[in-house]
N, C-alpha and C positions, 0 to 999 in steps of 0.2 A: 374392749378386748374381744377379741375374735370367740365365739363360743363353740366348744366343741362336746364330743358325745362318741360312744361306742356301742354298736352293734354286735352283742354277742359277751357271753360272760363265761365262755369256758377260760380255760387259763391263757390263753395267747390274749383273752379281750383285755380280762382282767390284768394281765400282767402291760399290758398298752394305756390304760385306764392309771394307773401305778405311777407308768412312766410322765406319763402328760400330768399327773396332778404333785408330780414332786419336787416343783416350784409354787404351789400353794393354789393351781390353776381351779378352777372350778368342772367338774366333767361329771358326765350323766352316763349311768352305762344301763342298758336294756338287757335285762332274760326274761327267758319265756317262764323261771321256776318261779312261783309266788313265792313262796319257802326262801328262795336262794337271796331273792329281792329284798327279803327283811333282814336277812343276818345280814350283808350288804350295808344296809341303812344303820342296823339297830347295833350289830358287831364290829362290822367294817371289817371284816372274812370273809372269806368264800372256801369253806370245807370241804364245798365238793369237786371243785376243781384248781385251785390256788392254795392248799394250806399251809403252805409256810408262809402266808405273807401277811399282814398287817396293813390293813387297806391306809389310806389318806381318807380324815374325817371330809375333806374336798369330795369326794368321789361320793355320788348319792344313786340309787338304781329304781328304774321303774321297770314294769312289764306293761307300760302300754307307750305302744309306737308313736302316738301322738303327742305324746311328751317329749320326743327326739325331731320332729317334724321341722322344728324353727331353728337349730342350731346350725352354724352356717359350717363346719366343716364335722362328715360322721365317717368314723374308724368302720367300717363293715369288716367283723370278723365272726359270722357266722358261718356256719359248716356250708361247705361250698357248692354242697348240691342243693342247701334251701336260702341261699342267697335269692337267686330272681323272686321266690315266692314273699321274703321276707320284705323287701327293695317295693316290691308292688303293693305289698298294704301298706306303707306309711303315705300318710298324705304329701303332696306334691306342692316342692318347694324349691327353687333354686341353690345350690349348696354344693360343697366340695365331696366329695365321695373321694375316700382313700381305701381301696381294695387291699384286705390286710389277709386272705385267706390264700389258701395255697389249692388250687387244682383246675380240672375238667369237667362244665357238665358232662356228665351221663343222660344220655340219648343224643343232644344236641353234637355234641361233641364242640361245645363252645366254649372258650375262654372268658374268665368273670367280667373281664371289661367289656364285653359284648352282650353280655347276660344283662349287666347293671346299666349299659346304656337304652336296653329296652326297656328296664325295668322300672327304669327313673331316668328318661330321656331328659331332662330339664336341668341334669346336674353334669359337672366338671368331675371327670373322671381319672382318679393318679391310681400308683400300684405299690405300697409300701412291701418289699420282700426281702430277704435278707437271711443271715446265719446267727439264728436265736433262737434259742431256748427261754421259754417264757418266766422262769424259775430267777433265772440271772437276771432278764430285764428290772422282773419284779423287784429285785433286791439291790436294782443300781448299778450294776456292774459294767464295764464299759462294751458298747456295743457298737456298731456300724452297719448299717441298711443302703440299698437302693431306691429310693424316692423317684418312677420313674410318671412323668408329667402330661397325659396327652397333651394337654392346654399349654405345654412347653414351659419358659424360663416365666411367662406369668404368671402360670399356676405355681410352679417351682418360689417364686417372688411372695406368695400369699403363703403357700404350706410349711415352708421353710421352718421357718419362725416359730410358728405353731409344734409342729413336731420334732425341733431340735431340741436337746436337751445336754449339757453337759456329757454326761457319759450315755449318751443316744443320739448316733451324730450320721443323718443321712446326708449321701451323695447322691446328685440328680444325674437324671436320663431320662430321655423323651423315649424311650421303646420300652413302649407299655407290653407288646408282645414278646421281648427278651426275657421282661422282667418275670411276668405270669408263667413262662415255658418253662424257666431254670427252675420256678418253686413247685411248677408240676408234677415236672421228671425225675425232679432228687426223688420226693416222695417216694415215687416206684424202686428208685434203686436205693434206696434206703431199706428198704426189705430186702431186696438181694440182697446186699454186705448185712441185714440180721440175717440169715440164711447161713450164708456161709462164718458167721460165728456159731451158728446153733448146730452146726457141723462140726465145728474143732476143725478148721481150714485152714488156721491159720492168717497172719499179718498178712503175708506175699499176698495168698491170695487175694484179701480184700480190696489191699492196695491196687494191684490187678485189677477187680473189678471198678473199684472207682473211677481210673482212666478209661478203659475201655465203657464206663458208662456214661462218661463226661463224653466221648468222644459219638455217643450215639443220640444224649441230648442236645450237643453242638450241630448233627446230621439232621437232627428234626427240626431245631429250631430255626434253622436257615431256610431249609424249606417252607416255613411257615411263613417267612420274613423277618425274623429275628436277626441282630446283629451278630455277630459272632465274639466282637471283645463285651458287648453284656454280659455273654454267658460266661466269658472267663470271669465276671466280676464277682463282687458279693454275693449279687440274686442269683447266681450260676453255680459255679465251681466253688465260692466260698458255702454256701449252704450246703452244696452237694457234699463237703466235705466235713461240716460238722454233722450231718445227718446219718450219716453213715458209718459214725465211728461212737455213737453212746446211745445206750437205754434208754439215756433221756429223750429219746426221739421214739414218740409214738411208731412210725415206721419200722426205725430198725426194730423194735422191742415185739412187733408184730413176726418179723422175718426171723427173727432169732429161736420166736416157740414155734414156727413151721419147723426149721430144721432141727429144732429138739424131735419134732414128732407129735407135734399137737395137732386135731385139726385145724383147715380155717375156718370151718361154718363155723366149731364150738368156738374158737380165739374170735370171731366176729360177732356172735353171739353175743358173748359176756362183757363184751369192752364199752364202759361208760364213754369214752372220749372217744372220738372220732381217727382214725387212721386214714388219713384221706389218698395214700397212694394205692390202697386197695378198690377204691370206687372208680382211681384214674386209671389203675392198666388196663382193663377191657378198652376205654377207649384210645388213650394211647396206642395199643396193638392196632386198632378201628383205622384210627388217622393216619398210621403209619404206612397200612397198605394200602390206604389210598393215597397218601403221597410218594409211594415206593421207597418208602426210607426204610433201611434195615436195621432191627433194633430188638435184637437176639436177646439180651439180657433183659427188656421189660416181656419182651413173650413168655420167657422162662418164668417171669415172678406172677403171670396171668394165669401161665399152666400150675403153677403150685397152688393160687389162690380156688381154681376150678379141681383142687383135690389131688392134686400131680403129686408124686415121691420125689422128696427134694435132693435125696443121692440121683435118682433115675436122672431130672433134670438136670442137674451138675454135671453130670456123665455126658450130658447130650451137649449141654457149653462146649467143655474141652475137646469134645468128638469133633466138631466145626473142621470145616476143612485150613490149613494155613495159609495164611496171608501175608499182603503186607500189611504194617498196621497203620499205615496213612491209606485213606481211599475211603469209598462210598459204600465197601460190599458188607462190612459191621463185622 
């Protein structure tokens, strides 16, 4: 049997670690907490990021990388800005790499498949993305994902298997960059629509904002090379659209205490769990004016993140000059 492992035990690893072991699979998952590693082993919980779930006595956790080093296929879902660092200290071994985090570095302005192909050149690189909350996975509920394959229908052929599960049921694509751009960009605009709930804006609004933000990650991600029915797919338009609509999304629940009026140093401050659409809009805004793409709404959530009035900003959205709403101007 194919052996597999997960990088990273905040709750997206751990709820991936859940799903793969609830056929009785055997899986290894790595944190960096000692503390976290033993309730893991000794509980089979994870209180500080997973508490409602009840691990699988399968699932066993180390904190040293070398213990994940021979497992031929590893779940990487650590926070996406310390993926390359984490990716380079494990030793080097042939093996499937399935990119399960969502963003952009920051400085590079590189996408994690390019991060992880430097990082661990030696390995097969796929993009697991999708519209999940890690809560539900945990607990079994039916899910649906984008499996998308550099290594194409081969690698699709090998991972399949491994990461299908009854009610966890991916569908393949070979655009690893559609796949990575859709779980990007939601991000960002996942704060916007928490924004405008934290405002009392209203359904219309958000609604609003969703298309016009779908229509500005479809703008970027072509420019990128992205396909354009990816982005309508799961890893696209389906995540963009559970993201954007519950608390349950670290994003939105970020965007929602901006426009209550909180700051974002303190809301960035205090937050255990990572927000990763706040790390990607600087460079999202970055990449966008160098590819001339217009993308009004992630500037707006860059400007609130760098301390912007989130009425002042909403004022400046709707001031936009009109358009039509098909075309490249955003």
């Amino acid at each position: 049997m194919t052996s597999v492992g997960v990088l990273g035990a905040g709750a997206w690893g751990t709820a991936l670690a859940q799903m793969l072991a609830s056929d009785g699979r055997a899986v290894r998952i790595w944190a960096r907490e000692e503390e976290l590693v033993a309730e893991i082993n000794a509980a089979h919980t994870n209180s500080l990021f997973l508490p409602s779930a009840r691990l699988a006595e399968s699932i066993t956790a180390t904190s040293d990388l070398a213990d994940m080093a021979a497992l031929d296929v590893l779940l990487v879902v650590t926070p996406a800005q310390h993926m390359g660092s984490v990716l380079a200290a494990m030793p080097s071994h042939p093996r499937d790499l399935v990119l399960c985090s969502k963003g952009i570095e920051a400085g590079s302005g590189r996408l994690m498949n390019h991060v992880a192909k430097e990082a661990a050149p030696g390995s097969a690189i796929a993009v697991l993305s999708g519209p999940t909350f890690a809560h539900e996975v945990a607990a079994g509920l039916p899910t649906a994902v984008t499996l998308a394959c550099a290594g194409g229908e081969a690698q699709w052929d090998r991972l399949s298997p491994v990461v299908a599960r009854p009610a966890f049921r991916p569908y393949y694509s070979d655009d690893v960059t559609g796949a990575e751009i859709g779980g990007a960009v939601k991000n960002v605009l996942a704060i916007a629509c928490g924004v405008v709930d934290g405002l009392g804006l209203g359904q219309n609004a958000r609604a609003a904002l969703i298309a016009r933000g779908y229509a500005e990650m479809l703008r970027f991600g072509e420019a990128l090379g992205a396909r354009a029915e990816t982005l309508a797919g799961l890893c696209g338009l389906g995540d963009l659209v559970l993201t954007c609509s519950s608390t349950s999304s670290r994003n939105f629940s970020l965007g929602k205490a901006l426009g209550e009026g909180q700051s974002a140093e303190a809301l960035m401050a205090d937050r255990r769990t990572v927000a990763e659409g706040a790390h990607t809009a600087p460079v999202l805004v970055e990449l966008a004016a160098r590819h001339a793409v217009a993308m009004p709404i992630v500037a707006a959530v860059y400007a609130l993140l760098q301390g912007g009035n989130p009425k002042a900003v909403v004022e400046g959205i709707l001031a936009r000059p009109l358009k039509a709403e098909l075309g490249d101007a955003g």
